[in-house]
C-alpha positions, -999 to +999 in steps of 0.1 A: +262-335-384+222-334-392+203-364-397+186-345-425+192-313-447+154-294-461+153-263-480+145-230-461+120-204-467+092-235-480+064-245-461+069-280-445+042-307-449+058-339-433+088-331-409+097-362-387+086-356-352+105-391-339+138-407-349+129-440-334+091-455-331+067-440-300+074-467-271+046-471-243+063-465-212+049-494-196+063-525-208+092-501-230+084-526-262+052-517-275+044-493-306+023-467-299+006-461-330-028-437-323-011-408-304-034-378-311-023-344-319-042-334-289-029-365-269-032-361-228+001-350-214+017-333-247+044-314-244+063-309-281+093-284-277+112-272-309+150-266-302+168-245-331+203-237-330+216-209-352+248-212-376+262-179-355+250-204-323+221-189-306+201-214-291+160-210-285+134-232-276+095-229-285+066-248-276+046-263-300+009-270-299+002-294-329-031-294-345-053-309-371-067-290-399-045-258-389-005-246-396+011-275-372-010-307-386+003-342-368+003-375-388+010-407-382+032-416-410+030-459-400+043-482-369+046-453-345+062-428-364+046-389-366+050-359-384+040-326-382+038-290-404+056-259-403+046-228-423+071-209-442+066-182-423+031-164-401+026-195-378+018-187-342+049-207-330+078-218-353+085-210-391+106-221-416+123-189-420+159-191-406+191-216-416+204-238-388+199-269-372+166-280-356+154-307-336+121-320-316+117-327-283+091-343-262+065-367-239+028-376-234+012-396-209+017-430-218+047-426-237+086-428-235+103-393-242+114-388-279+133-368-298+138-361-336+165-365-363+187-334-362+176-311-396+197-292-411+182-258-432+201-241-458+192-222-490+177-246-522+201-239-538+225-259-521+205-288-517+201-283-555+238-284-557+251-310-530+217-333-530+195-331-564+218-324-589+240-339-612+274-347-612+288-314-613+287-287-590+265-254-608+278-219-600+261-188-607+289-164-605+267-130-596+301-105-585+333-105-591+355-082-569+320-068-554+309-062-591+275-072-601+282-093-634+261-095-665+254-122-691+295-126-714+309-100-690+333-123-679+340-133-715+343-099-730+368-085-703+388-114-708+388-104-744+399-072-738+428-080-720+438-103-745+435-073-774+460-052-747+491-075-744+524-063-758+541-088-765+544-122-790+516-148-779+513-178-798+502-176-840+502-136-833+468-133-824+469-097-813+472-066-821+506-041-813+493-015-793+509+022-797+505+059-780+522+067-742+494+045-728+507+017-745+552+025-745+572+005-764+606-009-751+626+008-773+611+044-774+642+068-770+625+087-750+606+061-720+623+028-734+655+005-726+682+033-738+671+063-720+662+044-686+698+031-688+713+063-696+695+079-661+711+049-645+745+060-650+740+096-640+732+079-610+760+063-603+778+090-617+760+116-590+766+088-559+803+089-550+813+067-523+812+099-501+778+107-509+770+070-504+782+069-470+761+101-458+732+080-467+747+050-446+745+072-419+707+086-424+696+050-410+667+043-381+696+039-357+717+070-360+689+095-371+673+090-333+705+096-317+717+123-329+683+139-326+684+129-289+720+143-284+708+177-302+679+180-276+702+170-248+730+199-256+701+228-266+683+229-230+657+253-224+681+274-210+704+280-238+677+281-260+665+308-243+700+323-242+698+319-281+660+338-278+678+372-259+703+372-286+677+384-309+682+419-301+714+421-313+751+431-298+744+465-285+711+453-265+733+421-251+762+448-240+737+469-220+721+437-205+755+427-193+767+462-183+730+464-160+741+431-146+778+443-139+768+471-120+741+452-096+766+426-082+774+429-048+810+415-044+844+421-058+850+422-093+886+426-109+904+459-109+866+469-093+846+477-123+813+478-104+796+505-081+794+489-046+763+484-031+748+497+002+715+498+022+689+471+034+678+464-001+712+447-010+717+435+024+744+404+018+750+368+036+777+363+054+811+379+063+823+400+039+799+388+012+811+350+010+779+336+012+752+314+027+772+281+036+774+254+064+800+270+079+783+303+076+752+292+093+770+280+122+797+307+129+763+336+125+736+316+140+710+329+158+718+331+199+703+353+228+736+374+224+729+384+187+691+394+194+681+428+207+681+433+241+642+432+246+633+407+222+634+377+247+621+397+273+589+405+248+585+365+241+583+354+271+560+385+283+537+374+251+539+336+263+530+344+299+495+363+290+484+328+277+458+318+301+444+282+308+405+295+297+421+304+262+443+274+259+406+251+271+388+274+241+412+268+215+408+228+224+376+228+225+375+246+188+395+223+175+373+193+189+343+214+170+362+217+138+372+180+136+335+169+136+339+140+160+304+139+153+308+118+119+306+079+118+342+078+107+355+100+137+333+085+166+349+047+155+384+059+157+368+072+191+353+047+204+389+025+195+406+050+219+376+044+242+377+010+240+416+009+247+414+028+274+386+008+290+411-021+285+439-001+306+412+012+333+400-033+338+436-036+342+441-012+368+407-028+387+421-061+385+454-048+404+428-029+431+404-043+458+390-019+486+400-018+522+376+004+540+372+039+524+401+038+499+414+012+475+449-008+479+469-029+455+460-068+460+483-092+471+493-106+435+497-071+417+527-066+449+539-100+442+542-088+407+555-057+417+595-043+403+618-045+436+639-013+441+634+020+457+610+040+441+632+047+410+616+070+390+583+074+411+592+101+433+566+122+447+574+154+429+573+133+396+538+118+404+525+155+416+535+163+378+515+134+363+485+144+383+487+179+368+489+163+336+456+146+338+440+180+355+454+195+324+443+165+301+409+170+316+405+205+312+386+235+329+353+231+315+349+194+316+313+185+320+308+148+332+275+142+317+290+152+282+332+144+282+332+117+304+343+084+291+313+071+297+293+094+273+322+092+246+314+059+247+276+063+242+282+084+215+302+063+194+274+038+201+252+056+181+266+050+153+246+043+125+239+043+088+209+053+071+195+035+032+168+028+017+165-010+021+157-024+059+182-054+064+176-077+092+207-094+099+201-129+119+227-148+136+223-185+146+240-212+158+245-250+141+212-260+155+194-229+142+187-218+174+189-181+174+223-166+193+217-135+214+246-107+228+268-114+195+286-082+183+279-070+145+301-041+124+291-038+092+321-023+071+327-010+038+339-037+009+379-031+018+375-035+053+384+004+058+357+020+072+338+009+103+300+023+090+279+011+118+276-019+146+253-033+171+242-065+193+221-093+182+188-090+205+174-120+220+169-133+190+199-132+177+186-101+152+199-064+141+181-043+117+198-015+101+188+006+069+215+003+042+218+015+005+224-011-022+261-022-024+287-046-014+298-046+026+316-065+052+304-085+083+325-094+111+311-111+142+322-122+177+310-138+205+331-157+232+319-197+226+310-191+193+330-192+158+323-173+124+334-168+093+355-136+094+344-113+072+312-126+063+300-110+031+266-087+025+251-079-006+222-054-005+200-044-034+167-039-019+146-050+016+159-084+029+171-110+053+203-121+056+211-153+081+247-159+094+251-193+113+283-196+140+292-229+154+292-238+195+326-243+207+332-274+236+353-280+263+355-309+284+356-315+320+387-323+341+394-351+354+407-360+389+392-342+419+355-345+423+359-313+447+366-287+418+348-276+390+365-265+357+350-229+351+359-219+314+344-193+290+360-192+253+385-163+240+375-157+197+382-127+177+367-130+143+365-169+144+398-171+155+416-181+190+428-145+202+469-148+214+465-138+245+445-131+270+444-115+305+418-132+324+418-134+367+391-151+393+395-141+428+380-161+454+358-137+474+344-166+500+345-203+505+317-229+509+318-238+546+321-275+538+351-267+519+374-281+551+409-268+553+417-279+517+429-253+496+429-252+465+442-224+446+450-194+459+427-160+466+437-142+428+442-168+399+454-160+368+434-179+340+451-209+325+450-201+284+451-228+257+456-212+227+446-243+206+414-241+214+411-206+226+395-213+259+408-198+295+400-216+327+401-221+364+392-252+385+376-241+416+361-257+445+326-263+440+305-237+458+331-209+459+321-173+455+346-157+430+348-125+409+360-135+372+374-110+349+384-110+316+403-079+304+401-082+266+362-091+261+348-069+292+339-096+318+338-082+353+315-106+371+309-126+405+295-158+402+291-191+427+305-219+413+281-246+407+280-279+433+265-304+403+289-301+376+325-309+372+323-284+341+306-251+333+312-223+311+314-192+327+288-172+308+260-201+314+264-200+354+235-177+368 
């Protein structure tokens, strides 16, 4: 509730500035009683609060001799003016609820009693009047109202009442505006003599037809008319409209079109292509039918498999090659959209072709399978496999690869630079950074940007060296998904674009600790994430390529090992002796690298060895 209620629309010469006395802010006891209006520090802030509750807030810059004039009122309370209305800050021109606010140097903050402002004359009403609460009744039912309106229509009314009011103070009224009870013709007699025509006219019979015409049977039965009169019959009901004779000729037309037999064969039988029928003896297209008169080389003309397969064998490989490479053209593999699905089946095949490599090593001039992928091998005799079936997969691949291949332009190789290029064009420049928990910046990460929903890859690249991609975008909502082996990030990370900008994501360092037991080996690991997460699975091999010569005759794993995977923490390793020359792949994030494993650490991750 306010403190205070003043009239509206009234210029203001003394409203309260403080609800409590001005204390110095020193010792928080002391009166201040000579604050200036243009005291050091001032800062006076009106807050008004509307009745339909809008709030504002205006600065006020008192004065003396001008429309916001401060006094001190006595023991460290102020006042101040406001003009009705034309002041360069705050009038007294709206009702609500207002309050100051404010501080000078020197001075504890302060604030005002709440005021209240309403119209005079309810402050005239509720505050400076008497004991009775004055109305000035303007409308009644929206109608303005004039000095003994009120009065005189109540008069009126009076003077219209049929009726006996007490000591017969009116007067009886007469015409058809004004019917008596008893008239013969509107009063008590002849309404009651309409009633029983009534009841004469509504038999029980009649009554119950009315039962019937209720909310619940009206809808069905208008529902079972519409079910019975379909479109069909109604248009059955639409050709009766010519009459008998033009039905009998329809039907005699009809008659003498059927095919069939008809009793005591009223019909003229049809012959000729044009009323060819289905089926023996006219009996129609059936299951049975379809299967006792199918189709077989016996049933077609004598040349007409001879023609196929003359057509088929004029098919040549160069038209078969054209045709593929017209549909390549017409799928525009040229688009963003395309190339990603691309570079997906690039990707996966990359996957299969590290697979095969890992299952390879060369001896002399040709490759053979290594020891571990025949360990691994299925025993048996060739099953499947036979020559003449592998002769048929390499013509497969010849076939796959087709007679115009060019390597330069269809090779996997340059599919895959294509769909590199990806890229979006906008009118903002976005550099996205990437960083790890110690801001430092994090180099080689990999970046798609996709739409909102996550279903459309629009374009991707790796953080330089430092850590930094900078593609053009349009305004809008995207997705970011990053990956790095070691590191973890928020998958998706959002992007909001709406003009030129810089946009930082951070991805935390993952550890791993070293073994413990044999001061020989080191514990060679590299971490396995996909979108922040441990992957599954994950293929990973080292194979020993040479020993350190002080490595004795101590072995201590074997020439190809298959990378221990904990899942947990999404790291693979190996512990190999220190100093050993080994080849480390990892099938599902593209490592395929040789590295010497250090002598002065018991740990290392794989990607930090030089």
């Amino acid at each position: 509730m306010p403190n205070i209620y003043i009239d509206v629309d009234i210029a203001l010469s003394e409203v309260p500035i403080n609800i409590l006395s001005l204390i110095d802010d020193t010792d928080f006891k002391t009166r201040e009683v000579a604050i200036t209006y243009d005291q050091a520090g001032m800062d006076l802030v009106w807050n008004f609060v509307t009745t339909g509750g809008v709030y504002t807030q205006t600065a006020v810059t008192p004065t003396t001799g001008g429309d916001y004039d401060w006094t001190h009122q006595g023991d460290g309370m102020y006042s101040i003016e406001i003009p009705a209305s034309g002041g360069a800050s705050i009038n007294n021109d709206a009702e609500g609820f207002g309050w100051f606010t404010g501080y000078c140097t020197g001075v504890l903050p302060w604030r005002s009693p709440i005021i209240g402002f309403r119209a005079v004359a309810l402050n005239n009403a509720l505050i400076d009047g008497g004991d009775e609460l004055n109305v000035n009744v303007t409308k009644v039912n929206d109608t303005s109202q004039t000095a003994n309106d009120n009065g005189a229509d109540i008069n009126t009314i009076l003077s219209r009442i049929i009726g006996t009011l007490a000591t017969g103070t009116h007067e009886p009224q007469t015409g058809d505006g004004y019917a008596i009870v008893n008239n013969g013709t509107y009063g008590n007699s002849a309404i009651e003599a309409l009633v029983d025509e009534l009841e004469t006219r509504l038999t029980a019979v009649r009554a119950g037809y009315l039962d019937e015409l209720n909310s619940i049977n009206i809808p069905t039965d208008i529902d079972t008319l519409l079910t019975r009169l379909s479109s069909a019959r109604a248009g059955y009901l639409d050709n009766l409209s010519a009459g008998a004779v033009a039905l009998n000729s329809n039907i005699t037309t009809l008659l003498s079109r059927i095919v069939g037999t008809l009793a005591v064969g009223t019909h003229v039988a049809q012959t000729g292509d044009s009323f060819a029928r289905i089926g023996g003896a006219g009996a129609g297209l059936t299951s049975v039918g379809l299967t006792n008169d199918a189709i077989t080389a016996a049933k077609l003309a004598a040349d007409a498999i001879a023609e196929i397969q003359s057509g088929l064998s004029t098919v040549t490989e160069a038209q078969v090659n054209a045709q593929c490479d017209t549909a390549i053209v017409d799928a525009s593999l040229s688009t963003a959209a395309n190339l990603a699905i691309v570079d997906v089946i690039v990707d996966a095949l990359l996957v299969i072709a590290n697979k095969l490599d890992t299952a390879l090593e060369l001896d002399g001039a040709v490759y053979r399978y290594t020891t571990n992928a025949l360990e691994q091998a299925p025993s048996g005799t060739g099953g499947d496999a036979t020559e003449a079936k592998q002769d048929t997969i390499i013509a497969s691949l010849v076939d796959a690869k087709g007679a115009t291949f060019v390597t330069g332009d269809d090779s996997l190789e340059a599919i895959s630079d294509k769909v590199s290029a990806i890229t979006i064009t906008g009118a903002f420049t976005v550099t996205i950074s990437v960083v790890d928990q110690d801001d430092n910046a994090v180099p080689d990460v990999s970046i798609q940007i996709w739409n909102s929903t996550l279903t459309t890859l629009l374009t991707y690249g790796t953080s330089n060296s430092l850590g930094q991609i900078t593609p053009s975008m349009d305004a809008g909502s995207y997705k970011v998904k990053l990956k790095k082996a070691g590191y973890s990030f928020t998958d998706p990370e959002s992007l909001a674009v709406s003009a030129n900008m810089d946009q930082e994501y951070t991805g935390n360092t993952l550890f791993f600790l070293a073994p413990s037991g044999s001061t020989l080996t080191t514990r060679v690991y590299e971490y396995c994430y996909s979108g922040g997460d441990p992957v599954d699975s994950v293929e990973a091999f080292a194979s020993i390529t040479s020993m350190p010569e002080d490595s004795g005759s101590a072995i201590y794993a074997s020439k190809d090992m298959k990378g221990v995977y904990n899942k947990q923490h999404g790291v693979v390793y190996w512990d190999i002796i220190k100093g050993a020359t080994v080849r480390f792949k990892i099938i599902d994030f593209g490592i395929n690298v040789s590295k010497i494993v250090p002598t002065d650490a018991d740990v290392a991750r794989l990607t930090d060895i030089e």
